[in-house]
C-alpha positions in Angstrom: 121.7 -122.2 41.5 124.4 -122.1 39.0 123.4 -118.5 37.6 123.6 -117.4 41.4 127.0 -118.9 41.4 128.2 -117.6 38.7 128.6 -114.1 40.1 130.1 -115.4 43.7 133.1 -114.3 45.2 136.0 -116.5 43.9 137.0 -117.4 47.7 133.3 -118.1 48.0 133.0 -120.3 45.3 136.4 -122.0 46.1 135.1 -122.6 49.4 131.8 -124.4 48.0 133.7 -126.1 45.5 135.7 -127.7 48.2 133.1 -128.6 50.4 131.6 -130.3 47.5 135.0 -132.1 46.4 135.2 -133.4 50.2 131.8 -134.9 49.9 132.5 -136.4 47.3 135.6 -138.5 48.0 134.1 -139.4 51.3 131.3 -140.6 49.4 133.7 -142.6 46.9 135.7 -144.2 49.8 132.5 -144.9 51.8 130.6 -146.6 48.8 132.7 -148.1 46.4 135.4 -151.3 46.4 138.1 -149.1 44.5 138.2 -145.9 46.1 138.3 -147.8 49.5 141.7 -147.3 50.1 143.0 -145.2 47.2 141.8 -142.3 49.1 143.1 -143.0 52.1 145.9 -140.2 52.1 142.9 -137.7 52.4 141.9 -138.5 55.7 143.7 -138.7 58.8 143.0 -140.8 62.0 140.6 -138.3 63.2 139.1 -138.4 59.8 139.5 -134.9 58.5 139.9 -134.5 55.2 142.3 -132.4 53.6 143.6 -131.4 50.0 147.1 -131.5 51.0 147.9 -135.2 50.0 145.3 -135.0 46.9 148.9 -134.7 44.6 149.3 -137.9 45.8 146.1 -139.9 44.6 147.0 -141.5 41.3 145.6 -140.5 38.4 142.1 -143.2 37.2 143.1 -143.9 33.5 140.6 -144.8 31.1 142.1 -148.7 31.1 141.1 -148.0 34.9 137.3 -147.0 34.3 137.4 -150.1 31.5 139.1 -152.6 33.3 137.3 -152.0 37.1 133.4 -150.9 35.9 132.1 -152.9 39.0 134.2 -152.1 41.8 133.8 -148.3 41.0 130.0 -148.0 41.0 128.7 -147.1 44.3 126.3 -148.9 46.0 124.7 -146.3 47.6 124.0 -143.4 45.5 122.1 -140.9 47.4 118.1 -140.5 46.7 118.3 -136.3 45.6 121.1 -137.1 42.9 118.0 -138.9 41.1 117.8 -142.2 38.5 121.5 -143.8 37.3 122.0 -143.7 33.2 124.9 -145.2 31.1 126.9 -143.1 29.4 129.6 -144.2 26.9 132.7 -142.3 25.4 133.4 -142.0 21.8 136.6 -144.3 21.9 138.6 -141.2 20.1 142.2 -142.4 22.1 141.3 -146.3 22.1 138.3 -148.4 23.1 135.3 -147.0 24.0 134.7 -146.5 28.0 131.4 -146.2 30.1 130.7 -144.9 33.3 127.6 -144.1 35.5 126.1 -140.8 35.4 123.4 -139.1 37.8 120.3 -137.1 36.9 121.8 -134.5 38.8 124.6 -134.5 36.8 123.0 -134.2 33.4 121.2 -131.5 35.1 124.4 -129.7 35.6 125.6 -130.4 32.1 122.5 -129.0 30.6 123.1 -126.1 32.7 126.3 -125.1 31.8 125.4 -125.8 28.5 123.2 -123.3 28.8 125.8 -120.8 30.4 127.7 -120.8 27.2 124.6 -120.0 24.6 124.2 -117.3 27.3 127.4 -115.8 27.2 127.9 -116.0 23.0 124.4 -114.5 23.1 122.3 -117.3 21.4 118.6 -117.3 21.2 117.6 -121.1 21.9 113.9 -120.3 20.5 115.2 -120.1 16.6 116.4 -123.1 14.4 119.7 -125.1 15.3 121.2 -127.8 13.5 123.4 -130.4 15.6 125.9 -133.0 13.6 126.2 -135.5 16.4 127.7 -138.7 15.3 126.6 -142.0 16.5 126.9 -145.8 14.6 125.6 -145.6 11.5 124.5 -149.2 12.0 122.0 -148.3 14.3 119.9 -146.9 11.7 119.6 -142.8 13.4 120.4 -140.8 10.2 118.2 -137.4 11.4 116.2 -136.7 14.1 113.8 -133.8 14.8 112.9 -131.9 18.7 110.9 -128.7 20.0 113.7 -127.9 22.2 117.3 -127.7 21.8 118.0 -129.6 25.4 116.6 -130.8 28.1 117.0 -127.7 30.1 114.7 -125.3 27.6 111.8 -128.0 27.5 111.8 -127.5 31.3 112.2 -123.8 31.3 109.4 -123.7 28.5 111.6 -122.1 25.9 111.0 -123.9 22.5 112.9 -124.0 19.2 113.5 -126.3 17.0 116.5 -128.9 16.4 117.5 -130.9 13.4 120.3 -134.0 14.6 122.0 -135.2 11.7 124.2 -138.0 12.1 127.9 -136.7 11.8 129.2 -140.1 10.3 127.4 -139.5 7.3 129.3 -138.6 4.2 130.4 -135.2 4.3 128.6 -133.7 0.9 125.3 -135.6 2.2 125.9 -133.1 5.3 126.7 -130.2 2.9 123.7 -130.9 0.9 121.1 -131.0 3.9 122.5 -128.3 5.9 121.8 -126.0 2.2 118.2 -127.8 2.4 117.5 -126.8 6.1 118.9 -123.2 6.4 119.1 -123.3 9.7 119.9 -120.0 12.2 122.5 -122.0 14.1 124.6 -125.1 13.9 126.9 -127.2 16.4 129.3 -129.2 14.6 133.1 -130.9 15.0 135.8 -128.5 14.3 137.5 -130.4 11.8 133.8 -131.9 9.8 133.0 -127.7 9.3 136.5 -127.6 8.4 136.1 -130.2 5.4 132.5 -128.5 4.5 133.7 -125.4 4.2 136.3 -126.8 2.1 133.7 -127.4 -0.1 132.5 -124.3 -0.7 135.4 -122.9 -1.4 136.6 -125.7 -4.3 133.1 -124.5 -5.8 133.5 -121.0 -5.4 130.7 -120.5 -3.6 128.7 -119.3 -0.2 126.3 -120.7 1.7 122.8 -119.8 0.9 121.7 -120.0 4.3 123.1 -117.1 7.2 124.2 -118.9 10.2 124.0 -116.5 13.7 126.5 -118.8 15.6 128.4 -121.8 15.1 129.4 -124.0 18.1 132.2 -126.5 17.7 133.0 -129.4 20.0 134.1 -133.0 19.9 138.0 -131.9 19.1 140.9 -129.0 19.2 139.8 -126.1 16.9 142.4 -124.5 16.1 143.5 -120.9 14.8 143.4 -121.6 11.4 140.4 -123.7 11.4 138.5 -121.0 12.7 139.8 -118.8 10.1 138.3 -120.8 7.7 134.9 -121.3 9.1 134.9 -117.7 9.5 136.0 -117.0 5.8 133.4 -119.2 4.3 130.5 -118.6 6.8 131.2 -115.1 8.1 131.2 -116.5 12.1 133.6 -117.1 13.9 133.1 -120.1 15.6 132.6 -120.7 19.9 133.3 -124.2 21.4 133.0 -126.3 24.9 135.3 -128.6 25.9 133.9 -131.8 27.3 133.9 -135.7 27.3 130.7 -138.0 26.8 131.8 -139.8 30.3 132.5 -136.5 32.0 130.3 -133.6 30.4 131.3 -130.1 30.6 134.9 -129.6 31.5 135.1 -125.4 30.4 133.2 -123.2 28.3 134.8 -120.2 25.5 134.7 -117.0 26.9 133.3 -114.1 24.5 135.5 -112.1 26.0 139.1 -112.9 26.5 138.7 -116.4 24.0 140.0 -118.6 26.9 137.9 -121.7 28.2 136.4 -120.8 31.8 136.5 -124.2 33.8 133.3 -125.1 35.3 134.2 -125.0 39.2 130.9 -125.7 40.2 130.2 -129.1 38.2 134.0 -129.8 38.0 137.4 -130.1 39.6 140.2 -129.9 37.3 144.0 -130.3 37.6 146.8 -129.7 35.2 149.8 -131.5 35.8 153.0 -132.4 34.2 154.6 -136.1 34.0 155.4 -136.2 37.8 152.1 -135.6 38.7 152.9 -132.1 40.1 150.8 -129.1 39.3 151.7 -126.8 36.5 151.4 -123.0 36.2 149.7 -120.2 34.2 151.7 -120.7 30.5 152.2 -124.0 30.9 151.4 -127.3 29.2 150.5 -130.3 31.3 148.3 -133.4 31.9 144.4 -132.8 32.4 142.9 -134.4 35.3 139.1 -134.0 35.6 136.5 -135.1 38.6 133.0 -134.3 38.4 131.5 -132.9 41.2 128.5 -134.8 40.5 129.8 -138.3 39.6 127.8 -140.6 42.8 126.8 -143.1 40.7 130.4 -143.7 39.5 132.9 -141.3 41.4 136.0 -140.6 38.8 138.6 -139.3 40.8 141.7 -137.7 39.1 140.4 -139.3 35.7 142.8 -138.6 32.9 141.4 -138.3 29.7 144.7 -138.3 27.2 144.9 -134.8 26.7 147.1 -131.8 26.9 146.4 -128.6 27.5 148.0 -125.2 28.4 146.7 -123.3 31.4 145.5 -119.4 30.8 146.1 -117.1 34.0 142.8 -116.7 34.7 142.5 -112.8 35.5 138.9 -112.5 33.0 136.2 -111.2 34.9 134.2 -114.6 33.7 136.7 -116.8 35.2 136.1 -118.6 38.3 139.0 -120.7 39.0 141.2 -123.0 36.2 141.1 -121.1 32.8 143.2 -123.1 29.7 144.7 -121.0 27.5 144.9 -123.8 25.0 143.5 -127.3 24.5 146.7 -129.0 22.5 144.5 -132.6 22.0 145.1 -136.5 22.5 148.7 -137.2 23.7 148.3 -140.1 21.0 148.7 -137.3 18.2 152.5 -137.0 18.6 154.5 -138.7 16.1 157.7 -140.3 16.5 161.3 -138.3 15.4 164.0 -140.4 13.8 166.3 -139.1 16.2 164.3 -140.4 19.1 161.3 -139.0 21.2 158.0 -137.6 20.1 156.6 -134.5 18.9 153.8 -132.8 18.3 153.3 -131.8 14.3 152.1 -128.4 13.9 148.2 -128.0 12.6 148.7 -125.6 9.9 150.6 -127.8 7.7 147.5 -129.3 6.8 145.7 -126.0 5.5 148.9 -125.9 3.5 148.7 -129.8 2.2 144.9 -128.9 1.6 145.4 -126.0 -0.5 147.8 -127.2 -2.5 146.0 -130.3 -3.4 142.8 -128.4 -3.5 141.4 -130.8 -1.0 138.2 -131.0 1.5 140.0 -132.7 3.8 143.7 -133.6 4.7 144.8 -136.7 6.9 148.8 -137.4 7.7 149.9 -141.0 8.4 153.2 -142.2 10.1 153.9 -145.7 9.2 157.7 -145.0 9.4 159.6 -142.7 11.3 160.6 -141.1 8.4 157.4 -143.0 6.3 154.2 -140.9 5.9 150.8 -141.6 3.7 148.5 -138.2 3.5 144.9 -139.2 2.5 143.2 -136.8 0.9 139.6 -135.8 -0.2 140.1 -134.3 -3.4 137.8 -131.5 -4.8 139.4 -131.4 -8.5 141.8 -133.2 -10.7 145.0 -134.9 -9.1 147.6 -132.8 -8.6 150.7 -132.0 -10.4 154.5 -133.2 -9.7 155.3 -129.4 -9.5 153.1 -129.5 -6.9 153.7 -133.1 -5.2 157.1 -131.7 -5.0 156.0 -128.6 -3.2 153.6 -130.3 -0.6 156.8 -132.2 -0.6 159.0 -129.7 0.7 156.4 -128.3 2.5 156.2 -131.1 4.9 159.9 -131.7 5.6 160.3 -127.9 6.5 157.5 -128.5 9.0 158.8 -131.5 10.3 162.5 -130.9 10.6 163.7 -133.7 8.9 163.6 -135.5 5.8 160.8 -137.6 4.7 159.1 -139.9 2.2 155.5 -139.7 1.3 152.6 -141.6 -0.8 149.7 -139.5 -1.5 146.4 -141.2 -1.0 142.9 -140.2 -2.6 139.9 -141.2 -0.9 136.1 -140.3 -1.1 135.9 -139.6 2.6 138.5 -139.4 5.2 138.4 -142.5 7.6 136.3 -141.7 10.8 136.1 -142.9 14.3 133.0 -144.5 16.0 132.2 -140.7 17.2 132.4 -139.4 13.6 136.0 -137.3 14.5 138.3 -137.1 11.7 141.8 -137.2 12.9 144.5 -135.0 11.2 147.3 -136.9 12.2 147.5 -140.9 13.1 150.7 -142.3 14.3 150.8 -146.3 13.1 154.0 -147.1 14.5 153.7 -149.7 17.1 154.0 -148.5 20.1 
């Protein structure tokens, strides 16, 4: 059903799309406790819907889906949408959240997944290696399947996969994926980022050729991918999604924007009035799966930012983003009042200078910062403390003191992400 959709008219997909997004918040109101009257500005006293009031539902916030669980769970999921499953976030803006998914909807995941190793041109019958983080304390260091996902073990396409647990250390990773060889790997951005690192402090390659490299989990950005693609000679492909919502987009091949999903998803960008933002700008992401019976999320905002593409790409079926900018809890705070947003390639410069695998900046004071480091050599020099010094004032705009930091791994979340820049200021 998806691959015929794919190639619909965009007014005949829109239309779909819409009939779909109707069904579901009549489904919400009908079946759930919080939805009850929330989307009540959607139906008038006739009780036809229409999207012209749907600016006006308020966004579901993650303390939303935490704090409410119960009254959001329907209590009468429809038979065809299959068995109920808990699925959990990674926690990688705060606590953890769960929410309910349907079969159907990791059906429509799957699928979509399988959309993107369609369009990159990825044989799911070779050898794939995924770094997929989950509590070390629950004992899952590797894993071995015959399929890559769900959706090839029922489509009777084989090949094997090798999980590794991405909150091991990162030269235990290194190590195995030289051991393995494998033809393809999906990792984090930022983990690849630290590996290749690696092999670049020991002035070597790989001895294994990777085919494709699929990042997820967090923002990749330019100079990232420049790296992976020095080191590894492939540049790298990535989805965006969230454990409690699944796919949101997909990288195109061909113009390098990420394609929204209109058939599993609904997606608005907005700014901080709630109002919807245009081609080349930066707002609020709002997501709401199509699929979501057993837990309707409506609006849900996940805490990032992104910047919307104009969506002329022959791939593109609706909502294209241009750029996913990240958490809106990366922003540090300027002396001079407000927040800002510190520019990514300060730390390639931090980590070449102190010949690092990995680079993490600290605010503890407005004008206080700690960068922890994974150092690959000897410490560094004052010359060039003084330069890294520098280095970071001209990229912040203002003057700064900082305490370098050496650690034997950079601190990770629950969901193995390493973030590049933490803000401990209260808020």
């Amino acid at each position: 059903m998806l691959d015929g959709c794919e190639t619909l008219p965009r007014s005949q997909l829109k239309q779909q799309h819409d009939i779909m997004l109707e069904r579901l918040c009549r489904h919400a109101r009908n079946t759930t406790e919080f939805y009850a009257d929330r989307l009540a500005p959607l139906f008038d006293q006739q009780d036809q819907f229409s999207l012209e009031a749907w600016s006006d539902i308020p966004p579901l916030t993650r303390r939303d889906l935490a704090d409410n669980f119960d009254a959001l769970k329907s209590n009468d999921v429809p038979e065809n949408f299959g068995n109920t499953r808990l699925a959990q976030s990674s926690g990688s803006s705060g606590q953890p959240v769960k929410a309910l998914w349907t079969d159907s909807q990791v059906i429509a995941a799957n699928c979509i997944g399988r959309r993107l190793h369609n369009w990159h041109g990825i044989d799911p019958s070779e050898f794939l290696v995924l770094v997929y983080a989950t509590p070390l304390e629950e004992g899952q260091f590797e894993s071995e399947h015959d399929h890559w996902a769900p959706v090839y073990k029922s489509l009777g396409v084989a090949g094997r996969c090798v999980t590794i647990n991405g909150q091991l250390p990162t030269q235990h990773i290194f190590n195995r994926l030289e051991e393995l060889k494998p033809d393809h790997l999906n990792i984090n951005p930022r983990l690849l980022f630290a590996i290749a690192n690696e092999y670049l402090a020991q002035e070597k390659k790989p001895e294994y050729r990777l085919k494709s490299i699929g990042t997820f989990g967090e923002t990749r950005t330019e100079l990232i991918g420049d790296r992976i693609d020095l080191v590894f000679g492939v540049r790298p492909y990535a989805r965006y999604t969230a454990d409690e919502i699944g796919h949101i987009a997909i990288e195109c091949p061909d113009c390098g924007t990420y394609h929204v999903a209109e058939e599993v998803i609904h997606a608005d960008v907005v700014d901080n009035h709630l109002k919807p933002v245009g081609p080349g700008q930066t707002g609020r992401i709002l997501t709401t799966p199509l699929y979501s019976y057993a837990m309707p999320l409506i609006r849900y905002e996940l805490g990032d930012e992104v910047t919307l593409a104009d969506g002329t790409c022959w791939r593109a079926q609706g909502t294209s983003i241009a750029q996913i900018d990240g958490r809106l809890g990366d922003l540090f705070h300027h002396p001079q009042g407000g927040r800002f947003r510190p520019n990514r390639a300060i730390l390639n410069q931090l980590a070449h200078h102190l010949k690092a695998a990995a680079v993490q900046i600290v605010q503890q004071a407005p004008q206080r910062f700690v960068i922890r480091f994974q150092p690959t050599s000897t410490a560094p020099s004052r010359a060039t403390i003084a330069i890294l010094h520098q280095e970071l004032e001209d990229s912040f705009g203002f003057k700064v003191t900082v305490d370098l930091v050496p650690v034997a791994e950079i601190p990770a979340l629950a969901n193995g992400k390493r973030e590049d820049f933490v803000c401990a200021i209260a808020q």
